[in-house]
N, C-alpha and C positions, 0 to 999 in steps of 0.2 A: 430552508429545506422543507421539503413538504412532510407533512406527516398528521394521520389523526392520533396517534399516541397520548391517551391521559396521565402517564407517568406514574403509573402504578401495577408494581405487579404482585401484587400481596394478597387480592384476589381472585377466585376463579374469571369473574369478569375483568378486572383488568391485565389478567393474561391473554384472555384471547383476543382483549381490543390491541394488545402487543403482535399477538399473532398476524390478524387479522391486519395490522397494519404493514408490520414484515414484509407479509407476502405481496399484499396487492398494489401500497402505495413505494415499499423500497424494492419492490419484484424480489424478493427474498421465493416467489413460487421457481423460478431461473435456476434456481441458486439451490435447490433441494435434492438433486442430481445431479448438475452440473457445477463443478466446484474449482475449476480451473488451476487444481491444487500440480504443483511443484516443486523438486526438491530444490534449493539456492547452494548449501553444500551440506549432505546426508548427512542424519547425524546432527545437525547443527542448527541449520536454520531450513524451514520451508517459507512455502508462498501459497496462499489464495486466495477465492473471492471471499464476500461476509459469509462466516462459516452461521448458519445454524447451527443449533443446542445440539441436535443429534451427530452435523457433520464434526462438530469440534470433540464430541465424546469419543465419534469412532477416528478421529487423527491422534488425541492424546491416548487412548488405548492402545495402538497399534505404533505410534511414534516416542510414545514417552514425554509429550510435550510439556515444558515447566514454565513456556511463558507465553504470553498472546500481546501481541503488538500490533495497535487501531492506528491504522496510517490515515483513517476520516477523523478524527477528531473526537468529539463530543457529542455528538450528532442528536443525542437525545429524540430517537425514534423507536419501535419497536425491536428492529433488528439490533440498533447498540444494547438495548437495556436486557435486552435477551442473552444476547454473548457475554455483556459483562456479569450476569447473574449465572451462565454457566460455568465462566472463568470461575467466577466464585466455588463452584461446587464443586469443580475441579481440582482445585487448589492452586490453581495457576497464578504467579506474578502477570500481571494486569497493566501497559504500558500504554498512555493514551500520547500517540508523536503523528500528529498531523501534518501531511505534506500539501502539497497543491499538484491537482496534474496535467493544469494549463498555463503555469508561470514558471519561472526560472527558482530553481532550488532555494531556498533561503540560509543564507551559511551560515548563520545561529542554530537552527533546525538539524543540518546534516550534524555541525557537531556535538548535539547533545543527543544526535542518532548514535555518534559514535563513544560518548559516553556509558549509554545505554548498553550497546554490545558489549563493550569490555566488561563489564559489569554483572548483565543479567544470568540466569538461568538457563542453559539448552536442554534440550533442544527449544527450538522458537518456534513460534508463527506469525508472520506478517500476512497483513490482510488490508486491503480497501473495502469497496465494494464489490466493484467485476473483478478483480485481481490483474489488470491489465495495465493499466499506466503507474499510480502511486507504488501497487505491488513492485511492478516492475524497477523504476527507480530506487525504491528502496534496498530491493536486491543487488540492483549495481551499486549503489554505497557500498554494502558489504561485501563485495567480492571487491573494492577498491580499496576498501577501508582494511581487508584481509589480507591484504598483499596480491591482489589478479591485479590484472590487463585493465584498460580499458575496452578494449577490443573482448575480452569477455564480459566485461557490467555490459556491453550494450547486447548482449544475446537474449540478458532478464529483458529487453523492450523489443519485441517481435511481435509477427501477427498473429503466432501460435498463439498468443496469452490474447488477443485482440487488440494491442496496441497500432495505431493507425499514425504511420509517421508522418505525416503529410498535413495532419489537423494542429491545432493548435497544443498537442499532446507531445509534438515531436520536438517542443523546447526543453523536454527530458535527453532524446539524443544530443541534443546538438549542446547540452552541459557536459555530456562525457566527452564528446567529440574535442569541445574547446579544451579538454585536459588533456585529450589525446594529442590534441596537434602543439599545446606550447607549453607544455612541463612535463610531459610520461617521458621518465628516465631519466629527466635531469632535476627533481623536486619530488618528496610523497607527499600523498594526494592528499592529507589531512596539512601538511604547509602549505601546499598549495592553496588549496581553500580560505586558510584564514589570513595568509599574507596576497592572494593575486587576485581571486576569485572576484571577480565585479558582477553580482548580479541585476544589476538594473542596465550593463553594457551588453547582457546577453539577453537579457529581453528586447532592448531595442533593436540588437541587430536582426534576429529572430523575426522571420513573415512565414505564417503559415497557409497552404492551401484552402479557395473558399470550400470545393466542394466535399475535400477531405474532412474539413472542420464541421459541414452541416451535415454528413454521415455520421459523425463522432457524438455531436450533442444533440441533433434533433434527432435523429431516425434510431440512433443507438440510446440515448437518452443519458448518457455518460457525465459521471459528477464531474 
């Protein structure tokens, strides 16, 4: 992952080589006003892009937020080291559950998502980057994982949020879909998952659009 981040933010200079990285090399500048923020279900859990220090103060003031959920991983760039140092001053439980949002769900991953829920603190935030694909996914876990639809997880992956289903992004839909079409209503979706779920049959079946996919990662620049 790109990034000039020296991995320190303890001084004035290495805060704003953090800054300074945030904005121009993770476009954290995008992301200062535009927040792509969400509710998954009020109260409970949200959704959006990489929050900046200031957007995550003013969602935990106004939301009550107890927990921050990094659906990028570890990313060790300016923007991660920022939000986990704000989670910190927040006092927020701090959850690092990386997903992918060009491969087929990993069904170790969903169910230690779904550990995590029963578990944690509400209300939540889930976050990727653009709050669009992994955000999205992960929302539909929780509205599967809560008792919805499938036919509702798949509204968290629309164009509102900027999910493009046609790119190699749309192997998010077509993992709800596959539960829609051959176990909703006759299995719940966490048996399902650990007894049926084949993820390497749903990436093969799975061919995504060229031109859909070079709008996704080249022009949009999407992790």
């Amino acid at each position: 992952m790109d990034t000039i981040y020296k991995g320190d933010l303890s001084t004035p200079r290495g805060r704003r080589n953090a800054w300074v990285d945030a904005l121009f090399v993770d476009h954290a500048v995008l992301r200062l006003f535009w927040t792509n923020f969400a509710p998954v279900t009020p109260g409970k859990l949200y959704r959006s892009n990489h929050p900046t220090p200031g957007n995550l103060r003013n969602f935990t003031r106004k939301l009550g937020l107890k927990s921050l959920i990094n659906l990028r991983g570890q990313a060790k760039n300016g923007s991660d080291a920022l939000s986990r140092d704000e989670a910190r001053r927040l006092g927020l439980d701090f959850y690092d559950m990386a997903f992918e949002s060009r491969g087929a769900p990993h069904k170790d991953r969903i169910l230690q998502l779904a550990g995590i829920i029963k578990t944690m603190r509400g209300p939540a935030l889930i976050h990727c980057k653009s709050g669009a694909d992994r955000a999205g996914l992960v929302a539909g876990l929780y509205v599967l994982i809560s008792g919805g639809s499938a036919a509702e997880a798949m509204k968290q992956l629309s164009l509102r949020f900027g999910h493009i289903k046609h790119s190699k992004t749309g192997i998010l839909d077509a993992f709800f879909e596959l539960y829609q079409r051959t176990a909703e209503g006759r299995k719940p979706f966490l048996d399902w998952v650990k007894e049926d779920y084949n993820e390497t049959e749903l990436r093969a079946a799975f061919k995504a659009g060229r031109l859909a996919e070079f709008i996704n990662a080249k022009m949009l620049r999407r992790e």
